[in-house]
C-alpha positions as CSV (number, residue, x, y, z in Angstrom):
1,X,86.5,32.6,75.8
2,X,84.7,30.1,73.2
3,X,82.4,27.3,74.9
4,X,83.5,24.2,74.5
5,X,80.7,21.8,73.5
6,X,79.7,18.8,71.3
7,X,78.1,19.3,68.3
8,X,76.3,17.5,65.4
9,X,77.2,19.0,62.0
10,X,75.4,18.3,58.5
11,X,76.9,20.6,55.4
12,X,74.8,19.6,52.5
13,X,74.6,20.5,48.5
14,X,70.8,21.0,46.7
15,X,72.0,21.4,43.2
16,X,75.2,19.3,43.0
17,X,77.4,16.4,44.3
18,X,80.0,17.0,46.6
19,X,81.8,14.0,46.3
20,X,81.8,12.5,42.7
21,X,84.1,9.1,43.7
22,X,85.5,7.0,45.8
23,X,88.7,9.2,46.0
24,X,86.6,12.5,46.4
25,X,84.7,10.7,49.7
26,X,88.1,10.0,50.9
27,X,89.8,13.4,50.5
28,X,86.4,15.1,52.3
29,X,87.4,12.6,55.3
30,X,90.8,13.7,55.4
31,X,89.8,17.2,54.8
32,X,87.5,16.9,57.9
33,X,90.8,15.7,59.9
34,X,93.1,18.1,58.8
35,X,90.6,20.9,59.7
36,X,90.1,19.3,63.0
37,X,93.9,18.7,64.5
38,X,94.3,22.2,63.2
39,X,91.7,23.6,65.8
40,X,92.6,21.0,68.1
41,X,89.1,19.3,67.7
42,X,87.7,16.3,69.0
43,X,86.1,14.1,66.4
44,X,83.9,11.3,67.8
45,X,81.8,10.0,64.3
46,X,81.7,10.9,60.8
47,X,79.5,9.9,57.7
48,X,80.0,11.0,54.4
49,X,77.3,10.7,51.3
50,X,77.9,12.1,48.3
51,X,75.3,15.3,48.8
52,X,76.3,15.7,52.2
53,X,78.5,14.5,55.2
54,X,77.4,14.4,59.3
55,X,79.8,14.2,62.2
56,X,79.9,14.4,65.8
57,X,82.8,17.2,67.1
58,X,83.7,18.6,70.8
59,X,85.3,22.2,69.7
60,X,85.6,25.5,71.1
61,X,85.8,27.1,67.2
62,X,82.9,25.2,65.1
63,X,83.0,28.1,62.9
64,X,86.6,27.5,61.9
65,X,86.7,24.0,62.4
66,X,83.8,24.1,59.4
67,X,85.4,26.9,57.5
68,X,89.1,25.2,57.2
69,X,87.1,22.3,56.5
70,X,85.0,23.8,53.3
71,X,88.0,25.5,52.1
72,X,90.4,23.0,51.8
73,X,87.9,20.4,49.9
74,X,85.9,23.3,48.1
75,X,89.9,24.0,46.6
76,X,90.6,20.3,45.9
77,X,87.0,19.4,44.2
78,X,87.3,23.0,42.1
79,X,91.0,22.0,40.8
80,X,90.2,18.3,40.0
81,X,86.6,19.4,38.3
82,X,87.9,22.7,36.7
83,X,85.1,24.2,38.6
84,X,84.8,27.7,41.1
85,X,82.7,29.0,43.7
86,X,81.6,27.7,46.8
87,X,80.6,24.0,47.1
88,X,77.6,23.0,49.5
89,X,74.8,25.5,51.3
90,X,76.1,28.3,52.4
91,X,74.6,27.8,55.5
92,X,75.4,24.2,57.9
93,X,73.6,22.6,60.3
94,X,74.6,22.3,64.2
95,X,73.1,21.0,66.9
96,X,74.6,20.9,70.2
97,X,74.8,17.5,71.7
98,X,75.0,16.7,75.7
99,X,73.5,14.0,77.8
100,X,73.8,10.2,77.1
101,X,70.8,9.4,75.3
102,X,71.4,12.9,73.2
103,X,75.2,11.3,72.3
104,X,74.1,7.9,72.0
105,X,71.0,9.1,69.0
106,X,73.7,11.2,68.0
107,X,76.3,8.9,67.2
108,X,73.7,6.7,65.5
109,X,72.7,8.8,63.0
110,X,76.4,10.1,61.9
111,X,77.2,6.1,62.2
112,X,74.3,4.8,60.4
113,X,74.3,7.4,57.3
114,X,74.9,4.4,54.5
115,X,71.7,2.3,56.0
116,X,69.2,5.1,56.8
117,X,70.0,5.9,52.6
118,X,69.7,2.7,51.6
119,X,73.2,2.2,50.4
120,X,73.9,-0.9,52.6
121,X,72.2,-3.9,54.4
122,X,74.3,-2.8,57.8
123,X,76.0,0.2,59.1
124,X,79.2,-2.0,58.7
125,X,78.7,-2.1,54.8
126,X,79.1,1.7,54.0
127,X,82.6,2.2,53.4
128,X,83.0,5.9,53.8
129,X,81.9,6.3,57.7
130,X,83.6,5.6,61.0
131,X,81.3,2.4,61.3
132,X,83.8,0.0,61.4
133,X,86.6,2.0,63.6
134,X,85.3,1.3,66.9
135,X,85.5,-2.0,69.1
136,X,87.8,-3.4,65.8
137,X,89.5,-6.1,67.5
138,X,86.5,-7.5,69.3
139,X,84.4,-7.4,66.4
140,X,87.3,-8.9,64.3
141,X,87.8,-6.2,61.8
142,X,91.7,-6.4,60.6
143,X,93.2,-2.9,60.0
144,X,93.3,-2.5,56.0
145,X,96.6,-2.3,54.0
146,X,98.6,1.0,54.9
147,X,100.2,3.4,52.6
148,X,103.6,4.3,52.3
149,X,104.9,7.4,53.7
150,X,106.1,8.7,50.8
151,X,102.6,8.6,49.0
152,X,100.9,10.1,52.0
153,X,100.7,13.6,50.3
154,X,99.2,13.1,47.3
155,X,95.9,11.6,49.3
156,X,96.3,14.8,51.3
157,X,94.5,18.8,51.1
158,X,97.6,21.2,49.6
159,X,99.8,22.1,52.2
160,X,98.6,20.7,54.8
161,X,100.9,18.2,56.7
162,X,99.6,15.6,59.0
163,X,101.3,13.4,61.9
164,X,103.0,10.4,60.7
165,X,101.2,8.6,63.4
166,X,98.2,8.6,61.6
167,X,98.6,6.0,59.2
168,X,96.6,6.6,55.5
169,X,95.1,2.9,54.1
170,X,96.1,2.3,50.4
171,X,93.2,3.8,49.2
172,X,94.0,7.0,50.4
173,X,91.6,7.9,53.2
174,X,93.4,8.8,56.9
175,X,92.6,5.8,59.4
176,X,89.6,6.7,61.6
177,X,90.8,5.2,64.1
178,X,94.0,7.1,64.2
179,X,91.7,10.3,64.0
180,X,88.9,9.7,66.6
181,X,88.5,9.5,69.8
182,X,87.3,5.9,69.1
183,X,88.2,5.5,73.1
184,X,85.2,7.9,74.2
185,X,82.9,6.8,71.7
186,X,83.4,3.0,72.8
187,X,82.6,4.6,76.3
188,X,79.4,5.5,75.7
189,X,78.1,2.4,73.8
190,X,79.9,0.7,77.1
191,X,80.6,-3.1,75.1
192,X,80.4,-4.2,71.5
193,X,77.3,-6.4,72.3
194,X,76.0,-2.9,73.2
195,X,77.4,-1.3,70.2
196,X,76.0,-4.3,67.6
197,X,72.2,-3.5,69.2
198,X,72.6,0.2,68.5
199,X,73.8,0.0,65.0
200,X,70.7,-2.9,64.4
201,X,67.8,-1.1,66.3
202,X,64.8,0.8,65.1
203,X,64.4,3.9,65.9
204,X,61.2,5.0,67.4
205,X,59.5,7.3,69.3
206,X,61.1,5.9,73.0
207,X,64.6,6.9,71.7
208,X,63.1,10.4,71.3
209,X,61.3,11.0,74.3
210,X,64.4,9.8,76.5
211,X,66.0,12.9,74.8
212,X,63.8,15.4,76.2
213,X,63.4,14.3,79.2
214,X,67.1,14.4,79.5
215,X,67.4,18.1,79.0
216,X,65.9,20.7,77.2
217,X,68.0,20.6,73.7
218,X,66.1,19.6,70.3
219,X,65.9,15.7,69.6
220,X,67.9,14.4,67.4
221,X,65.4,13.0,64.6
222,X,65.3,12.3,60.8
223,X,62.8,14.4,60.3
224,X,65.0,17.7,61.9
225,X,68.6,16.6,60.3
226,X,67.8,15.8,56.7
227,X,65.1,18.0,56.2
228,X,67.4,19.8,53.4
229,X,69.4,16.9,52.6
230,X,68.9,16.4,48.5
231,X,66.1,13.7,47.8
232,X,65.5,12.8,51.1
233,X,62.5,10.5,52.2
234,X,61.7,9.9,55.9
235,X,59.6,6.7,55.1
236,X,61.8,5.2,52.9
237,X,64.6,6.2,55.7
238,X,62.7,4.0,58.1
239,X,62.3,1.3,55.9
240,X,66.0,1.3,55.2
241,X,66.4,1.0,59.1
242,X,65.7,-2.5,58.2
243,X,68.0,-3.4,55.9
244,X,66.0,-3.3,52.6
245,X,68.4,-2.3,50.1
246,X,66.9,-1.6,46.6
247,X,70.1,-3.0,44.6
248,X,68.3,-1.7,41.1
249,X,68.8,1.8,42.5
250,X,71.9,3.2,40.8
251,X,74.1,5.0,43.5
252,X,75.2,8.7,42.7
253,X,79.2,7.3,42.6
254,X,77.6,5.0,39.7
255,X,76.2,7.6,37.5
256,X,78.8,10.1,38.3
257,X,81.1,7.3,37.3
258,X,79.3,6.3,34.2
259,X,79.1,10.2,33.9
260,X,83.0,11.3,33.8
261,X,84.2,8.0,32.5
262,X,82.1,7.1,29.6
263,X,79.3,9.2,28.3
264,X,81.5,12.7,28.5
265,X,84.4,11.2,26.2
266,X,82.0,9.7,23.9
267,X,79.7,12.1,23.5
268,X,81.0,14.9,23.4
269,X,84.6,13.8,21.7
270,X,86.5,14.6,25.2
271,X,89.3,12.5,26.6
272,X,88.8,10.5,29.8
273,X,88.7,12.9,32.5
274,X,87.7,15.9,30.9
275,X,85.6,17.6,33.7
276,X,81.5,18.1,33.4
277,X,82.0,21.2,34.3
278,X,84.0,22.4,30.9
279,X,80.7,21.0,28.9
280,X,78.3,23.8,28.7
281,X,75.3,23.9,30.5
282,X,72.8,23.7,27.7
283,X,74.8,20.4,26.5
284,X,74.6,19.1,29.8
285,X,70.7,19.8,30.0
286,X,70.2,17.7,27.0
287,X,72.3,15.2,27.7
288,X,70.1,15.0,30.8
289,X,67.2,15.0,29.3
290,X,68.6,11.9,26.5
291,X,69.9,9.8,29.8
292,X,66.3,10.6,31.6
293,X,64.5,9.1,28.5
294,X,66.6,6.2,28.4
295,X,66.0,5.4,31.8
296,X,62.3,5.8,31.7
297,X,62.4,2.9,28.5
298,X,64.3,1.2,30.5
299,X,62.1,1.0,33.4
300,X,59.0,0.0,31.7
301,X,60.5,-2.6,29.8
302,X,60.3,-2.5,26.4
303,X,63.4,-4.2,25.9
304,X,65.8,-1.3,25.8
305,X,69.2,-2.4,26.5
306,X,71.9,-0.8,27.5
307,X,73.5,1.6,30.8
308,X,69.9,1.4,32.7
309,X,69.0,-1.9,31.9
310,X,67.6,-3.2,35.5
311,X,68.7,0.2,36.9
312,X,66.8,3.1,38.1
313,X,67.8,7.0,38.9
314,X,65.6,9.4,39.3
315,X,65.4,13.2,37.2
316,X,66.3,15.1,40.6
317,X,69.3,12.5,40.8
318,X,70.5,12.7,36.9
319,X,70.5,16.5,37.6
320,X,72.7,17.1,40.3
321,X,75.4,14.5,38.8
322,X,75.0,16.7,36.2
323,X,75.2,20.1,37.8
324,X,72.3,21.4,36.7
């Protein structure tokens, strides 16, 4: 018989996005769902990025649960991108979670993924994690516009079918609240004053030490989760624990959009929506190499104007929206 336990998952991708929009963040959600009322799962947080994605599972098949998972968004991303292969590491990351202080860090980091990268001020402000599906009607949040029925299956992973009681906002991503067990989760933080403090603390070494002296299970930490997470920097991690957002940053969903919508059709004579991936790789390489140039001018300011104009991406970045 298979142990039931908690776990904290992390799939991640060194050499490419995952997730190259708003819609593809959404289907990787629902993806995550399907796989997990398929296995009969308990999903308690998630957080999706667009190199990786974290959440917090009680399962007795974590190998299936991550396999149906893979499949189903591995065979979306490959049919929208004209693209094969397998997508993300082939290996995941799992750590099993018990104790309060162990589910509490846990839940903090799958929770807090868009501050600890810097891609909003609060937890609240990342739009593609299950922030904002837990105490909603105490902390005032109204539930977004819902889809129609009929629509439902076009925001879904190919034949895969999904309650009906699990309404599907407008913009196509399965309501987490429908999909959690938002019930136990709000348990553990005990009230939303409690909840509020956790999302806005620091993290420091206190938080870790109550973890092993709870049991003998690894920590959870920074420094042990994202350790192969694409361009990942601990001290810039902490800093973002504070809210500093570098607005001048370009996200990844901006330069994949900028990617796929503009530069692809007008470079290289293709119609909107061509996929990168039918542009060779040597074209792609030096069309990496023209946008890293541009960038750099841009940056020290001699008055180039244009896409990077008070915007910044790094070469590691430009690659992997790249594929290369």
């Amino acid at each position: 018989m298979n142990k039931t336990a908690i776990y904290h998952v992390c799939l991640s991708s060194h050499d490419e996005v995952m997730f190259r929009s708003a819609a593809d963040l959404n289907m990787g959600f629902n993806c995550l769902a399907a796989a997990a009322l398929s296995t009969e799962s308990r999903l308690f947080a998630d957080g999706f990025m667009t190199t990786h994605y974290h959440y917090l599972v009680q399962t007795t098949s974590l190998k299936e649960l991550m396999y149906r998972c893979r499949y189903a968004y591995a065979r979306y991303f490959n049919e929208k991108y004209h693209r094969s292969g397998r997508l993300g590491e082939k290996f995941y990351f799992s750590l099993e979670i018990s104790g309060l202080h162990h589910t509490i860090a846990a839940l903090n980091y799958v929770i807090r993924q868009g501050l600890h990268h810097g891609l909003a001020a609060t937890s609240f402000g990342y739009p593609y994690c299950s922030a904002n599906a837990y105490f909603r009607s105490d902390l005032g949040k109204a539930c977004p516009p819902l889809m129609r029925e009929c629509n439902r299956y076009k925001y879904l992973p190919a034949n895969v079918k999904v309650p009906a009681t699990i309404r599907m906002s407008t913009d196509g991503a399965l309501l987490r609240e429908d999909v959690l067990d938002v019930a136990w989760v709000e348990q553990n933080y005990i009230s939303p004053r409690s909840f509020l403090f956790q999302m806005s603390k620091v993290t420091d070494e206190k938080d870790i030490q109550k973890q092993k002296d709870e049991n003998s299970l690894p920590p959870v930490t920074m420094e042990a989760i994202e350790t192969g997470v694409p361009d990942f920097s601990l001290k810039e991690a902490k800093d973002f624990e504070y809210g500093k957002v570098n607005r001048s940053n370009m996200t990844d969903l901006e330069l994949c959009a900028l990617i796929d919508g503009q530069l692809i059709p007008k470079l290289f004579k293709e119609k909107p929506g061509t996929s990168l991936y039918l542009i060779p790789e040597a074209r792609r390489a030096e069309l990496c190499e023209a946008l890293w140039r541009k960038c750099r001018e841009a940056r020290w300011g001699n008055g180039t104007k244009g896409v990077f104009a008070n915007k910044f991406v790094t070469e590691f970045q430009l690659r992997r929206c790249l594929a290369l």
